[in-house]
N, C-alpha and C positions, 0 to 999 in steps of 0.2 A: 504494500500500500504506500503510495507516494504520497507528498508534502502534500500536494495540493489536491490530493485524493482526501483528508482527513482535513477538510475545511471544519473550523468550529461553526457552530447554531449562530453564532453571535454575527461573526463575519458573514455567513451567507445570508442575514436579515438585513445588514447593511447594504450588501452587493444589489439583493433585489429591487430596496427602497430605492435604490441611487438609480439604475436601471429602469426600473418603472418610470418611473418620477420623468427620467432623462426622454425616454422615449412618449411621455405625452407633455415633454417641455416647461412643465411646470417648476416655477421657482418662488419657492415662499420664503422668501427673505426680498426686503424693498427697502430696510430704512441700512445710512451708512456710519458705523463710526467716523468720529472725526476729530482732531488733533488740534487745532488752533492755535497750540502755543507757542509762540517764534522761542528761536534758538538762543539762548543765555551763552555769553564768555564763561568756564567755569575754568576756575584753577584749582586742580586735588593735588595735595601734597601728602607726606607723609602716610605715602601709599608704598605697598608693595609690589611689584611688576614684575610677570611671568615671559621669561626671553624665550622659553621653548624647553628650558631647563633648568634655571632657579630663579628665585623671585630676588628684584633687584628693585633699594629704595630710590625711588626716582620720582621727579614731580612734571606734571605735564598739564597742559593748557586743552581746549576743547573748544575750539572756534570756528563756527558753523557747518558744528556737527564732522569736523577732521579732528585728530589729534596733533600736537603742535607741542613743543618744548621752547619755542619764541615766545618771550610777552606780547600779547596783545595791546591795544588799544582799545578802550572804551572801559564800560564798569565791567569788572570781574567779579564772581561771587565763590569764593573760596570752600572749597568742600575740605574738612580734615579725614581723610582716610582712616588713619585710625590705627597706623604698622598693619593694618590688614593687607587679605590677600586680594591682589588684579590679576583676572586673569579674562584672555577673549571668550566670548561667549563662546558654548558649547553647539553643538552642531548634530543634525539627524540627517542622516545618508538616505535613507532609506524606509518610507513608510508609505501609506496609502490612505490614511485617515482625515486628510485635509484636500483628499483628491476627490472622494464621496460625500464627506459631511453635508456638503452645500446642498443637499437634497434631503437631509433629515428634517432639521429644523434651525435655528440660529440660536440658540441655545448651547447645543452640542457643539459649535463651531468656535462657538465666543470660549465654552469652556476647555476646547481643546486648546484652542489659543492660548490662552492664558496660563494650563497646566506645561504647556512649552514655556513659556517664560517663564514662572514660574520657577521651571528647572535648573533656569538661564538657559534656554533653548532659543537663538534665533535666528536660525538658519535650517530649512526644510527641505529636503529633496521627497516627492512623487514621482514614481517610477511608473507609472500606469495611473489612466485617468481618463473620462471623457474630456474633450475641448470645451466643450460647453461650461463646465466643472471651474476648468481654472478663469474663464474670460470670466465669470460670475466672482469669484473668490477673489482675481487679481481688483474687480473695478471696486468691491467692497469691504472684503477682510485684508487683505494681505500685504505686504508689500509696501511698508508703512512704518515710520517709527515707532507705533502704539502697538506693534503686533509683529507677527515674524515674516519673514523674507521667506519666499517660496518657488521653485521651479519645479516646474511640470512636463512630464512628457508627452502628455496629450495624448493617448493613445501607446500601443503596443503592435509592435512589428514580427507577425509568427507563421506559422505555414497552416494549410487546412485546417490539419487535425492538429494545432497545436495549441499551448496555453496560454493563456487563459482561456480558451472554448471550455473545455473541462471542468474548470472550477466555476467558471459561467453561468454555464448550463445546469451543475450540481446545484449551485445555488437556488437555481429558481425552483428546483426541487423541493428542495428538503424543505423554504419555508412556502409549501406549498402551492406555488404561484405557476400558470402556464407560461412555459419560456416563449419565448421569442425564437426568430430561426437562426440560423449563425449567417445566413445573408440579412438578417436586419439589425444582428449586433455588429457585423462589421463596419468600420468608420465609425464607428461608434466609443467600441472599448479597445479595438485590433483593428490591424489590418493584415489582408492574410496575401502573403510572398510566396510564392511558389519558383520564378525563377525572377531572370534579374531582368526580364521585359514588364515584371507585374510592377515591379520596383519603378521604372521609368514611370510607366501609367498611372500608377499611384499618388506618384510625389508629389504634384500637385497638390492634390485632397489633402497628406499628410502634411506638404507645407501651410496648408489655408489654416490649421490647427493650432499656428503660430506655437510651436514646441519648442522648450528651453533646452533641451537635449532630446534622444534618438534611442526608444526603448527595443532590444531586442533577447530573443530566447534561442536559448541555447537547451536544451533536453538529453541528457544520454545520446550526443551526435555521433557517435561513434558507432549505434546503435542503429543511425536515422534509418535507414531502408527495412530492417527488420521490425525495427518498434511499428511501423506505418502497419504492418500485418497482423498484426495486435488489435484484435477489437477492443478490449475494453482498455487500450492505451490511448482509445482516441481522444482528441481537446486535452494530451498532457505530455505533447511532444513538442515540438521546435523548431527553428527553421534548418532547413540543409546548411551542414556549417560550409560549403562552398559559394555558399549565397553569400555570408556574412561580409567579405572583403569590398565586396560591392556594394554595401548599404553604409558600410564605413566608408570607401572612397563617396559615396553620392553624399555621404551626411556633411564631408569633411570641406567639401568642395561648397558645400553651403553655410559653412563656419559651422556647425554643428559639432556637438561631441559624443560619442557613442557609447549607451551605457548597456550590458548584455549581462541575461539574466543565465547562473550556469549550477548545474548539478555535479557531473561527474569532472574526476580529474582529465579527462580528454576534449570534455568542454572548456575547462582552461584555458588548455593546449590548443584548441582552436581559435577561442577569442584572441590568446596572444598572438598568432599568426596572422590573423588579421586586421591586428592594429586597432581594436578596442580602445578607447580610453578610459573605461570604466568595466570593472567585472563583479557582479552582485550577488550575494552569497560563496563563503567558501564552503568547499564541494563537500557533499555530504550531510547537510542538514538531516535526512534521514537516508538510512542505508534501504535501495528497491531490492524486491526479493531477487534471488541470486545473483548478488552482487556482496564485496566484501571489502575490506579496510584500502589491499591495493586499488580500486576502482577508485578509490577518491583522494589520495597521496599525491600532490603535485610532486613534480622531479624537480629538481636543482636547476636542471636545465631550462624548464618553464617559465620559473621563477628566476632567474637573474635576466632572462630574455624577458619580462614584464617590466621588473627594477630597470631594466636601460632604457623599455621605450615610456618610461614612466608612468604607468601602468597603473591607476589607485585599485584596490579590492576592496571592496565594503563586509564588512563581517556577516553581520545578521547572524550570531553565532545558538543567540536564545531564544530561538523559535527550536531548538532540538530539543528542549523540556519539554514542548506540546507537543511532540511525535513520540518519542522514546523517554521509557523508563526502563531504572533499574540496570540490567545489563546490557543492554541495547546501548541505553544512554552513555554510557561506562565507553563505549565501542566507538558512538562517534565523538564522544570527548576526546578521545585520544587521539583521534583522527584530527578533528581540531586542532588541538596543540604541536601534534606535529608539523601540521599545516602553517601554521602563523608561526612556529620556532621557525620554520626552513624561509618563510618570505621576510621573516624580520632578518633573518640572517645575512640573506641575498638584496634587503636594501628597499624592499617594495613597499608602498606609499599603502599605506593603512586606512580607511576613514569608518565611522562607527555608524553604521544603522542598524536599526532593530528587525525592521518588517515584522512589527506586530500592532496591529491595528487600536486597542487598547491600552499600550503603553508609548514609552517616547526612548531616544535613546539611550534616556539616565538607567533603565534597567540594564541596554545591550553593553554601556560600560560598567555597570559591577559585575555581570557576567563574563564578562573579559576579565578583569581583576580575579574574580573567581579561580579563573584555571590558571593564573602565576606562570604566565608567559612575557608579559610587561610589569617592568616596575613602574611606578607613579607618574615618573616624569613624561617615561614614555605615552600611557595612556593618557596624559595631562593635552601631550600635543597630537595625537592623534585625534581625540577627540575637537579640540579646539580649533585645530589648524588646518591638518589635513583636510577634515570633514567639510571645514566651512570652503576649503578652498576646491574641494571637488563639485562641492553646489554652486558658489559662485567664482568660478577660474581668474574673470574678468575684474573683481571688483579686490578693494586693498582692506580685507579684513582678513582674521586670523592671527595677527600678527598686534603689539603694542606698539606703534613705531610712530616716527615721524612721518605725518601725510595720509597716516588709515585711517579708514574711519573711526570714530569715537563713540566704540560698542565697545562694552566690558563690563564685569560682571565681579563685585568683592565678594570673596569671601571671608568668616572671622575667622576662620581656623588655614593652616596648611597642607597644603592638600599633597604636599608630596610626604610629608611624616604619617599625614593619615587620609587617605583618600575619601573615609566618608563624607569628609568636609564639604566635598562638594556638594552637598545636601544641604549646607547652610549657608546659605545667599542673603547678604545684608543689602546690599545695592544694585539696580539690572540699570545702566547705561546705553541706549543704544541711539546714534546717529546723533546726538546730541542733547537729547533729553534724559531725563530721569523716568521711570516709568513704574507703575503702579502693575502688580504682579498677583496680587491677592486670588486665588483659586477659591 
């Protein structure tokens, strides 16, 4: 039974409402947050400041919404940090909960918001989503000092029989709704690639979507012609990885960046071949039937060939609690660990998402802590840096510097002595303002 064969009750009531909702265009959210407050000079001193690897007492200015170590001009209003900790907001790679909400209610959305900041979460990557989803999100929730910053992929690039159809389709099941056909979900939630003429045809549609990156699936491709003979594999397979190099050269040519969805270690090995910029899930989430610990082991080889073309991999490591317990679990832990020992090894760019629709990625970094593969500093910048900087490649955060923006986030404790710290958030800064976080 695969990942997305064991959808929870919770997730496929989501999937439906969004889906329904989507398909007779209704949107019940009309009124906008809104922000008013022009941007204050702040001077915080007697702060602490995280370089990427220890925190360093330094004092920095905040003028329209940059960071700046020049004095300004005009009234300054002086913040005292406190010897507390600075560190850049944290960052979520990978989720799918602010790509649906917008068809629940605005309730759900305001407090998913919020439980992101909250976190000091202000940076969001959607890896899958209707178009419709983010043009509503981006003109109302999102995108905003008051709320988090979000990119979308509008959509998901897969073959026939491949996923999401699957977990689509189950969905409308289980909460008992009549689906749809997979020609009326497509453009919709996928778009389905069969070779690299569907690709040309398509792009259009897929560009009108206006998508912040280039979502693709990967399935056991090493498999691909035999898995397709598989009935009850169908809608949970992938595209041909010989397609792949061509939806990266078409994405790449339209500035785009390419993020690919992978299971087994050969799906790896094909994304890296293809020049991916992004590969989501390390391999293994749950082990399919006859298949074993080698199936999902990346080689040294892979792995410094991603490290060179700089390659990020997003974890999603604790979605393997909601498939496997006990000894199973035991099986892909280890699979895990040896996975991220061998990419941290060889150098390859880390970023933290969760993909789990009910949490954010403050759970997918104490799970990483968990299995005592990174020490503090490391997860400090993976989370913060990495993460924010594979969401937004283009823009100058992650970093506390001269000329970034002026997002940060104190905490009272240190978080490289004790990492729970980061649970205790005295101050969320972002883009120049002071913000209110209250869950």
């Amino acid at each position: 039974m695969t990942v997305m064969k064991n959808v929870s009750r919770l997730t496929a009531i989501f999937l439906v409402f969004w889906l329904i909702l989507s398909f007779h265009s209704i949107y019940v959210f009309s009124q906008t947050q809104s922000n008013n407050s022009s941007r204050r000079i702040y001077k915080f001193i007697n702060g602490q400041w995280f370089d990427g690897k220890n925190f360093q007492l330094q004092t920095f200015y905040s003028v329209d919404g940059i960071l700046t170590k020049k004095k300004p001009h005009g009234d300054i209003e002086t913040i005292d940090l406190a010897n507390e900790f600075v560190m850049p907001p944290f960052a979520e790679a990978h989720n799918h909960n602010l790509g649906s909400a917008i068809y629940l209610n605005r309730e759900f959305t305001q407090r998913m918001i919020q439980r992101y900041l909250a976190a000091g979460i202000f940076y969001v990557k959607i890896p899958g989503n209707p178009a419709d989803n983010a043009q509503m999100l981006r003109r109302e929730f999102v995108n905003r000092p008051d709320a988090v910053d979000v990119t979308f992929s509008n959509g998901v690039l897969t073959s026939r029989d491949g996923h999401p159809i699957g977990m689509t389709l189950a969905s409308f099941k289980q909460a008992g709704v009549a689906a749809p056909s997979v020609a009326e979900l497509e453009g919709k939630v996928f778009f389905i690639l069969e070779r690299e003429a569907d690709l040309l045809a398509k792009w259009e549609q897929i560009m009108a979507g206006k998508p912040d990156f280039i979502k693709t699936i990967l399935r056991h491709s090493e498999h691909f012609a035999t898995r397709r003979e598989t009935p009850n594999l169908f809608g949970y397979n992938g595209l041909d990885p010989q397609l792949l190099p061509h939806i990266v050269k078409q994405a790449h040519a339209a500035g785009l960046r390419v993020s690919t969805h992978i299971d087994s270690s050969a799906d790896f090995a094909a994304a890296v071949r293809a020049g991916v910029d992004e590969i989501n899930h390390l391999p293994g989430a749950t082990f399919e039937q006859g298949t074993n610990e080698t199936d999902y082991l990346i080689t040294p080889e892979d792995a410094k060939r991603a490290a060179k073309q700089g390659i990020v991999v997003v974890t999603t490591g604790n979605v393997a609690q909601l498939f496997a317990k006990g000894e199973a679990l035991t099986k892909v832990q280890t699979v895990q660990r040896k996975n991220l020992q061998l990419l941290k090894q060889a150098g390859v760019k880390l970023a933290v998402g969760s993909d789990n629709y009910t949490t954010t990625s403050l759970e997918e970094a104490m799970y990483l802590k968990s299995l005592n593969v990174f020490n503090n500093a490391e997860l400090l910048k993976m989370w913060s840096v990495t993460t924010a900087q594979t969401i937004f490649p283009h823009r100058k955060i992650g970093h506390l510097r001269e000329g970034y923006e002026a997002s940060f986030i104190l905490l009272r404790g240190n978080p490289l002595e004790n990492f729970e710290h980061v649970r205790d958030i005295h101050i969320r800064f972002k883009q120049g303002f002071l913000i209110n976080a209250a869950q």
